[in-house]
C-alpha positions as CSV (number, residue, x, y, z in Angstrom):
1,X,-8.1,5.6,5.4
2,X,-8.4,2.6,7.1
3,X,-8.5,0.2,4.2
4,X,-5.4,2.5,2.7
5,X,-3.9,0.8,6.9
6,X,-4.7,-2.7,6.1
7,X,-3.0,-2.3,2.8
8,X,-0.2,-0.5,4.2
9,X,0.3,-3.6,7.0
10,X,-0.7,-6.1,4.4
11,X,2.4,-5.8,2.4
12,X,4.9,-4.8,5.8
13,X,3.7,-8.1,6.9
14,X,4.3,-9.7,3.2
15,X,7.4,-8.2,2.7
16,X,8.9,-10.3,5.6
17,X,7.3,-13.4,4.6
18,X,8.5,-12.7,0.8
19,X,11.5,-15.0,-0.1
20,X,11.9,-13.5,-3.5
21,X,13.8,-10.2,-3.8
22,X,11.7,-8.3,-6.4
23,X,8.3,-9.1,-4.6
24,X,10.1,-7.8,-1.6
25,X,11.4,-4.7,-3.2
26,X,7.6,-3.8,-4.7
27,X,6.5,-4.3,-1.0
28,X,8.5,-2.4,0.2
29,X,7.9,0.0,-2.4
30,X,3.8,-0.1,-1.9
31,X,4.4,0.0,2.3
32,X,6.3,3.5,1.6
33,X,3.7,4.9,-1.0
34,X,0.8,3.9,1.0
35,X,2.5,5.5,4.5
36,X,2.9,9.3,2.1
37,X,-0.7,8.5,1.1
38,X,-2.1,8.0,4.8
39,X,0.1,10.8,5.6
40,X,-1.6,13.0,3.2
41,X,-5.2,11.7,3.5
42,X,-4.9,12.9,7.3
43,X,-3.7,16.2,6.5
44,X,-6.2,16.7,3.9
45,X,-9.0,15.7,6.8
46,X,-7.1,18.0,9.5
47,X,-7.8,21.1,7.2
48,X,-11.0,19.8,6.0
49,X,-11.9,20.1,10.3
50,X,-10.4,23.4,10.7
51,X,-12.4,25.0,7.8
């Protein structure tokens, strides 16, 4: 999960710097994919404790 962070604040941090408008639209695209995937890894591990 936390290389799946990096990643996510990789390409947030890319995005801004980005002057060209379809690298900053697939940034954008990759920051909200890898957020669903954190979010989802850390439900996965939530139940995975409970059990």
């Amino acid at each position: 999960m936390s290389f799946k962070s990096v990643c996510c604040t990789k390409s947030s941090t890319m995005q801004m710097l980005a002057a060209d408008e379809e690298l900053k639209s697939l940034l954008q695209q990759d920051v909200q994919t890898s957020k669903r995937q954190i979010q989802e890894l850390q439900q996965i591990l939530c139940r995975a404790n409970i059990q």
